[in-house]
C-alpha positions as CSV (number, residue, x, y, z in Angstrom):
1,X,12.1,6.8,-28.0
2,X,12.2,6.0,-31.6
3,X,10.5,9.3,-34.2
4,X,7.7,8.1,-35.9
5,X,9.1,8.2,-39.6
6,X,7.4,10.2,-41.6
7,X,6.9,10.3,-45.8
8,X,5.7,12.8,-48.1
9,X,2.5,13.0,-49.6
10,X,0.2,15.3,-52.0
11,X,-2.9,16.5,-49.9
12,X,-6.2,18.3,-50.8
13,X,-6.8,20.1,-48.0
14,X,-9.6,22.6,-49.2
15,X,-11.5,22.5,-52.8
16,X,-9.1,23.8,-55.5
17,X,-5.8,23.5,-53.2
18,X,-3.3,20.7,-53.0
19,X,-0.6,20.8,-50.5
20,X,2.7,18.6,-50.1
21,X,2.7,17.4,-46.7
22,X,5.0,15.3,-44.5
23,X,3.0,12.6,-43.1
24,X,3.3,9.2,-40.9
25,X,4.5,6.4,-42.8
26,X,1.0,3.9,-42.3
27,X,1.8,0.5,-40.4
28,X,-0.1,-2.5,-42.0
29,X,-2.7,-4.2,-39.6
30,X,-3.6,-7.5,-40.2
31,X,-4.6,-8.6,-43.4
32,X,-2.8,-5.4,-45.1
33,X,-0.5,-4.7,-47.1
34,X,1.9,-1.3,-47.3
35,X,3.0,-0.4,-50.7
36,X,5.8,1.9,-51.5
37,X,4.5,3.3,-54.5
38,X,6.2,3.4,-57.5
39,X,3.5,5.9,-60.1
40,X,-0.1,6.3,-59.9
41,X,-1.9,8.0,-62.9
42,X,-3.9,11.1,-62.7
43,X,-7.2,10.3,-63.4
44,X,-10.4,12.5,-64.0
45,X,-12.0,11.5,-60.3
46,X,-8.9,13.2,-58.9
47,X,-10.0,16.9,-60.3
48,X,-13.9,16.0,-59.6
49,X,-12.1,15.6,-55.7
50,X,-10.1,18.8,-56.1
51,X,-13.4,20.7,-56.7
52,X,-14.8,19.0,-54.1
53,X,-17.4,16.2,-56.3
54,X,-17.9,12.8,-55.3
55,X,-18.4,13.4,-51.6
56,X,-15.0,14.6,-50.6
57,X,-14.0,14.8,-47.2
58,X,-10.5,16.6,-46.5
59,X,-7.8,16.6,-45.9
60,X,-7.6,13.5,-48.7
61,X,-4.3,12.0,-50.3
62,X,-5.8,11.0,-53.6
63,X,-4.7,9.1,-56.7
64,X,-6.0,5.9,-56.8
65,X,-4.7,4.1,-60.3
66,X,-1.4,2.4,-58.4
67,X,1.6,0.6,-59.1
68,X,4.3,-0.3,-56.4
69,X,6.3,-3.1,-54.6
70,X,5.3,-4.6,-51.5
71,X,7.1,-2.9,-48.8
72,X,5.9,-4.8,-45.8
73,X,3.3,-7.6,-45.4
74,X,0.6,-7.8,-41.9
75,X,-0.3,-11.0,-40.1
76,X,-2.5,-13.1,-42.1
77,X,-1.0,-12.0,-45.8
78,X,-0.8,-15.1,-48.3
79,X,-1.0,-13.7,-51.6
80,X,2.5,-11.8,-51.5
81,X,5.7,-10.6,-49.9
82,X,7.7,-8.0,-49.4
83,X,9.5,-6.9,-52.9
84,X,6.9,-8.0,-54.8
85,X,5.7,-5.8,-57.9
86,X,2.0,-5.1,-57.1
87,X,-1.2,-3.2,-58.4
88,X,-4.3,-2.5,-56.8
89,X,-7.9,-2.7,-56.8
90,X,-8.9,0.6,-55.0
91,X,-12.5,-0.3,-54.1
92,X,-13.1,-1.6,-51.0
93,X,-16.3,-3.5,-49.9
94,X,-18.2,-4.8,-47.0
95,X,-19.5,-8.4,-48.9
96,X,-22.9,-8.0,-46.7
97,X,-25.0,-5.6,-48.6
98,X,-27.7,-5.7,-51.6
99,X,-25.7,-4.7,-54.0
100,X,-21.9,-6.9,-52.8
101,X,-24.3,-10.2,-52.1
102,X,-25.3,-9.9,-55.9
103,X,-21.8,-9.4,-57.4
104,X,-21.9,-5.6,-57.9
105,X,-18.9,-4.9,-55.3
106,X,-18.8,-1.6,-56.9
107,X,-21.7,-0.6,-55.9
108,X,-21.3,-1.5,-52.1
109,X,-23.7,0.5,-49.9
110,X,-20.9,1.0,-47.5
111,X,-18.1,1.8,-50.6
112,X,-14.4,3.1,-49.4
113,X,-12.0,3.6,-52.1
114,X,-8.5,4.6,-51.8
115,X,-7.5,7.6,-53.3
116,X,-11.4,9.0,-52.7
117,X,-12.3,8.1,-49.2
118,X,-9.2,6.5,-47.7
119,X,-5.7,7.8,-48.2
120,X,-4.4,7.0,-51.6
121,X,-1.4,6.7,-53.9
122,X,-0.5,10.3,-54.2
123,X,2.4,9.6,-51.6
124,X,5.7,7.3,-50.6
125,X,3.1,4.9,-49.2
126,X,-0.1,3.5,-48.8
127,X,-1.9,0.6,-46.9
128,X,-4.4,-1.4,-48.8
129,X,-6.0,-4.8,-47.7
130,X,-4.3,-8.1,-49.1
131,X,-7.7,-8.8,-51.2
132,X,-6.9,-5.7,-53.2
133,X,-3.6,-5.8,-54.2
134,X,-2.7,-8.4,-57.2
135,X,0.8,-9.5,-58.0
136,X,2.3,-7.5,-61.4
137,X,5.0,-10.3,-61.9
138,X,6.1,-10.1,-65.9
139,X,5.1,-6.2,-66.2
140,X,6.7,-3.2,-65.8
141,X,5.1,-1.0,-62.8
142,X,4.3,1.7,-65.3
143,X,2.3,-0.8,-67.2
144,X,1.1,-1.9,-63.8
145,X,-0.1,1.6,-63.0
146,X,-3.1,1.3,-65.6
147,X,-4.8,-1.7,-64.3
148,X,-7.5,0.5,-62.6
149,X,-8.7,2.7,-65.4
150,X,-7.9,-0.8,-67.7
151,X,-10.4,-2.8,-65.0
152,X,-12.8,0.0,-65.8
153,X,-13.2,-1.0,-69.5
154,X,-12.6,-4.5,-69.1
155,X,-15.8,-4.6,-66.9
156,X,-17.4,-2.3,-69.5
157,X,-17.0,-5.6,-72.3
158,X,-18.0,-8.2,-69.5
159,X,-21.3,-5.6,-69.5
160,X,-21.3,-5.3,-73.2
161,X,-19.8,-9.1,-74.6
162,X,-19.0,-7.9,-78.4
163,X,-19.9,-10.4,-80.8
164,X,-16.4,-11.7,-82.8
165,X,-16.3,-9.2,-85.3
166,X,-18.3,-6.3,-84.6
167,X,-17.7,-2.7,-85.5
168,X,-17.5,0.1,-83.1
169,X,-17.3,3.6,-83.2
170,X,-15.9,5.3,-79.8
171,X,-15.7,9.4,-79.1
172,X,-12.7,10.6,-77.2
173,X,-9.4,9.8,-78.1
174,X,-7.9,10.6,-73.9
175,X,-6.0,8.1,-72.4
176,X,-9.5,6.4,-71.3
177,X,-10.6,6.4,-74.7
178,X,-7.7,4.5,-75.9
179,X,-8.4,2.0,-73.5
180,X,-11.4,1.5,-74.6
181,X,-10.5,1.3,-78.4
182,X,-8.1,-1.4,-77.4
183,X,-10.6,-3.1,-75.0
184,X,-12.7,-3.4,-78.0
185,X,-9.9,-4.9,-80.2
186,X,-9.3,-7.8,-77.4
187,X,-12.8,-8.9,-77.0
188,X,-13.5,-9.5,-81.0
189,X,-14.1,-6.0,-82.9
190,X,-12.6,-6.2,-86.4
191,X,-12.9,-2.6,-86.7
192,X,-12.9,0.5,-84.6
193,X,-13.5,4.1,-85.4
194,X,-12.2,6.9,-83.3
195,X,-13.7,10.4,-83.6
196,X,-11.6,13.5,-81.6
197,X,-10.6,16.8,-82.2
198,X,-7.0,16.9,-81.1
199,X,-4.5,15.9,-84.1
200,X,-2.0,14.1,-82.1
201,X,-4.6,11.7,-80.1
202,X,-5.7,10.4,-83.3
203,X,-2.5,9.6,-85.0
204,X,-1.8,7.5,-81.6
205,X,-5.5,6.4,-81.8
206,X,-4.3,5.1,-85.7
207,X,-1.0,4.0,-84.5
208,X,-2.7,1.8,-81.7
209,X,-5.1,0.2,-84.0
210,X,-8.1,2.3,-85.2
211,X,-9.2,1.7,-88.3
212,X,-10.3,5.3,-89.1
213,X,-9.4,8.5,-86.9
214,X,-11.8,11.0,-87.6
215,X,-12.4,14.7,-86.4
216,X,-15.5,16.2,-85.5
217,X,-17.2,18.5,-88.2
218,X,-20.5,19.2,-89.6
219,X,-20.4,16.5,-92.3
220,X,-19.5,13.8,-89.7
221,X,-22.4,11.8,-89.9
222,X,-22.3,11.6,-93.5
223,X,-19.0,10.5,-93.3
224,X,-19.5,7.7,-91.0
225,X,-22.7,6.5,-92.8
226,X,-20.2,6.3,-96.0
227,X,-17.7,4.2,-94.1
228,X,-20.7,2.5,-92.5
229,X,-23.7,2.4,-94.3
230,X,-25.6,0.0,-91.7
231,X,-24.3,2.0,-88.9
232,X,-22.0,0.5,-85.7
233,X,-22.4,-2.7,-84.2
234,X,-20.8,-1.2,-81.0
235,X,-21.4,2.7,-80.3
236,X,-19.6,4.3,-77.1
237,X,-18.4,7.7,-75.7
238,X,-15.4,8.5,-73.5
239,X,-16.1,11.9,-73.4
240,X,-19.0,12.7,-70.4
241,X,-20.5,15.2,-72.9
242,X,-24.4,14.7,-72.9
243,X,-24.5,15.5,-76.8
244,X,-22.2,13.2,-77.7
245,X,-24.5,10.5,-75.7
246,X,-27.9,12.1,-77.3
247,X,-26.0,11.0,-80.8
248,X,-25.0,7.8,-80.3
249,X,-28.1,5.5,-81.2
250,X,-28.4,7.0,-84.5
251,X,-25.0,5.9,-85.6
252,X,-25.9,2.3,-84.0
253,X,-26.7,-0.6,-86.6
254,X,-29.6,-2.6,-85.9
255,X,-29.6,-4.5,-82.6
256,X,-26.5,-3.0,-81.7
257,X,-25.4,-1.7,-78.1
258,X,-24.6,2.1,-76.9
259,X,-22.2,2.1,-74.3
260,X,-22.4,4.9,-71.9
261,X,-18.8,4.8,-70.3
262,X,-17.4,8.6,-70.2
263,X,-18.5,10.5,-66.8
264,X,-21.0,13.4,-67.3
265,X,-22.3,15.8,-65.3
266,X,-24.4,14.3,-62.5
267,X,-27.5,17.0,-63.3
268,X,-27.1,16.2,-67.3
269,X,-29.8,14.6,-69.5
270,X,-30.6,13.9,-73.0
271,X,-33.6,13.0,-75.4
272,X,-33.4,9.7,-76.1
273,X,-36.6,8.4,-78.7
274,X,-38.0,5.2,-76.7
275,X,-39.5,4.3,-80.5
276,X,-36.3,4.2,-81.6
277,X,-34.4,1.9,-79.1
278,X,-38.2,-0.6,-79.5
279,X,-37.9,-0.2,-83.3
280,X,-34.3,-1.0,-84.1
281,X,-33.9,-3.8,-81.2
282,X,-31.2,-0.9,-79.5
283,X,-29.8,-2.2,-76.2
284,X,-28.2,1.1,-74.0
285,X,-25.4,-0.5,-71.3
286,X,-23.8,2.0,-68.9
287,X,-20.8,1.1,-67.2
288,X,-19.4,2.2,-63.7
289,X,-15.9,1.7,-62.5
290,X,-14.1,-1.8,-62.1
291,X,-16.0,-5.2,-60.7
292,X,-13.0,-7.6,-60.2
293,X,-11.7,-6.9,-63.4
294,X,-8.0,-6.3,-62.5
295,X,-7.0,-9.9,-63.5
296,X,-8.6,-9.7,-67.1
297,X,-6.6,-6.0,-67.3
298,X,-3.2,-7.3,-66.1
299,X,-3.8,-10.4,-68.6
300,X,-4.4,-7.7,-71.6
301,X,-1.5,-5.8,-70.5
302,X,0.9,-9.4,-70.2
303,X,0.0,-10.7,-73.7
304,X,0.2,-7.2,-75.0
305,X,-3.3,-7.0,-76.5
306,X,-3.0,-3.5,-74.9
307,X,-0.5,-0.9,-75.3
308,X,0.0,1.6,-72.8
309,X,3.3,2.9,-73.5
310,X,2.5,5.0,-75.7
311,X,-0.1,6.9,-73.5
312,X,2.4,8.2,-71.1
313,X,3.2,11.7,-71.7
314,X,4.2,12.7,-68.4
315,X,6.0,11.5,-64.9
316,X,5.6,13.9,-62.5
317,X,6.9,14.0,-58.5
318,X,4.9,14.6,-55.7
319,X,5.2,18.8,-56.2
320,X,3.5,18.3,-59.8
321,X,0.1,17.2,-59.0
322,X,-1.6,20.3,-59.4
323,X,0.0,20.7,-62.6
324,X,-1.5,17.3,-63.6
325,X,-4.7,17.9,-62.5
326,X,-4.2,21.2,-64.8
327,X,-3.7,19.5,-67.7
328,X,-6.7,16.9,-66.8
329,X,-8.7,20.2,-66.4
330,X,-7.7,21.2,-70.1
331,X,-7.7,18.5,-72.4
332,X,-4.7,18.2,-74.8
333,X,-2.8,20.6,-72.9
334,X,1.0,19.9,-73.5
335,X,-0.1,17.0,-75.4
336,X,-0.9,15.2,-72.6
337,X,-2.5,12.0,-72.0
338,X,-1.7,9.7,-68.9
339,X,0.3,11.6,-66.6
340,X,2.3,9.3,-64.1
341,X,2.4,11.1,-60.5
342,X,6.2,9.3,-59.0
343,X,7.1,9.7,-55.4
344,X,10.7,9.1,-56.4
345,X,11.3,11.8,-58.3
346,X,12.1,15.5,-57.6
């Protein structure tokens, strides 16, 4: 009788501990695909699942922002074969609800995800259904790994549709950030402002396009007024701090849009003047995760509107996750923005 192979993986096992585990390799049913993964980037839903956020149920092998090729293909797979250079979509839905039979897959009453519910990328392999996995045919598969977090903010412009030629401002210079800024750039702003406080994210914030790169300081409204007398066509945070949310509309030209896209805490609120938002035609957009957007991400990445390059900092094996999620804990920490967990190395 044939062992069952086996592969290594990173495991949460408990909140606050990761493990390294050997695990069974997972065998494709129908309609599935198994991915040997090449990177998956750490994101900031992988330390909200270390402390236990989100609904967590362990043990859990997360990562979820995935790159790979196509290690074997189950009955019934059209859209590619084994070799292929893949990404994936990590939500999966059940079409039937509310929320799926109106478009908003993302929002699916019965929602699995892989990397949050369902075993993810943080391992040699993972399993993910044919509908979710996208050929990455003309990338690279670090470039590949970014379609999720990408997805994320190209469904935050097919909420928001810039006008050609707006003018955004956008707090938090992270990895995310960046996106964003450069999400912004591909759907029509002229001009982008980036406000953080570490050095080294804004000179790659003005390398990859901002107009201005700002830090935070008590005169910083006064400068962006002087930049911007009429304020921002486009305002947005990538930060999740409330404050930085509560500011927003009064840096917002008007009948421009505040974009809530950074994660805050669940219990947070701010004061937001309802006269205000009436008065000066203000239109508030949040934006949750990815809604089919993977195509309009890879076609960003393919005609190089977006850079991502640059935003790696870090490849790490499977022994270094909790060091990334360290550095996701404390940001600018070794100077790090998108840290690439790879099985294949040491």
């Amino acid at each position: 009788m044939t062992a069952a192979r086996t592969m290594p993986a990173a495991v949460i096992t408990a909140p606050g501990r990761v493990e390294q585990r050997e695990l069974p390799v997972p065998e494709p049913g129908p309609g599935q695909v198994r991915i040997r993964v090449h990177a998956t980037g750490v994101c900031g839903t992988d330390l909200h699942l270390l402390h236990g956020h989100f609904g967590a149920r362990f043990p859990l092998v997360p990562g979820h922002e995935i790159s790979g090729t196509v290690d074997a293909a189950g009955p019934g797979v059209l859209n590619v074969r084994e070799g292929d250079p893949v990404t994936l979509d990590p939500n999966l839905y059940c079409g039937q609800c509310h929320a799926c039979q109106r478009g908003l897959f993302q929002h699916c009453e019965h929602h699995e995800a892989l990397g949050v519910t369902l075993p993810g990328g943080f391992a040699a392999f993972t399993v993910c259904p044919a509908s979710n996995v996208y050929p990455a045919h003309g990338l690279s598969l670090d470039q590949a790994a970014f379609a999720e977090p990408l997805g994320c903010v190209a469904w935050g412009m097919t909420r928001l549709r810039p006008r050609p030629g707006s003018t955004a401002l956008v707090f938090g210079a992270g990895a995310i950030g960046l996106l964003l800024m450069q999400g912004l750039r591909a759907s029509g702003c002229s001009r982008v402002v980036m406000v953080d406080p570490v050095q080294d994210r804004l000179d790659l914030a003005r390398t990859l396009g901002a107009a201005h790169a700002l830090t935070p300081h008590a005169e910083l409204t006064d400068e962006l007024r002087d930049l911007f007398p009429h304020g921002f066509d486009v305002t947005a945070e990538a930060t999740g701090v409330p404050s930085v949310v509560q500011g927003l509309p009064a840096l917002t030209a008007i009948g421009g849009h505040v974009l809530v896209f950074g994660v805050a805490p669940e219990d947070a609120t701010v004061t937001v003047s309802p006269y205000e938002l009436f008065v000066r035609d203000l239109t508030v957009l949040g934006s949750f995760a990815l809604n089919q957007t993977v195509p309009l991400a890879l076609e960003w990445l393919r005609s190089g509107q977006v850079n991502v390059g640059p935003l790696i900092t870090h490849r790490l094996g499977l022994g270094g996750v909790e060091d990334a999620l360290n550095m996701k804990a404390r940001p600018g920490l070794a100077g790090a923005q998108k840290v690439l967990i790879t099985p294949g190395l040491a």
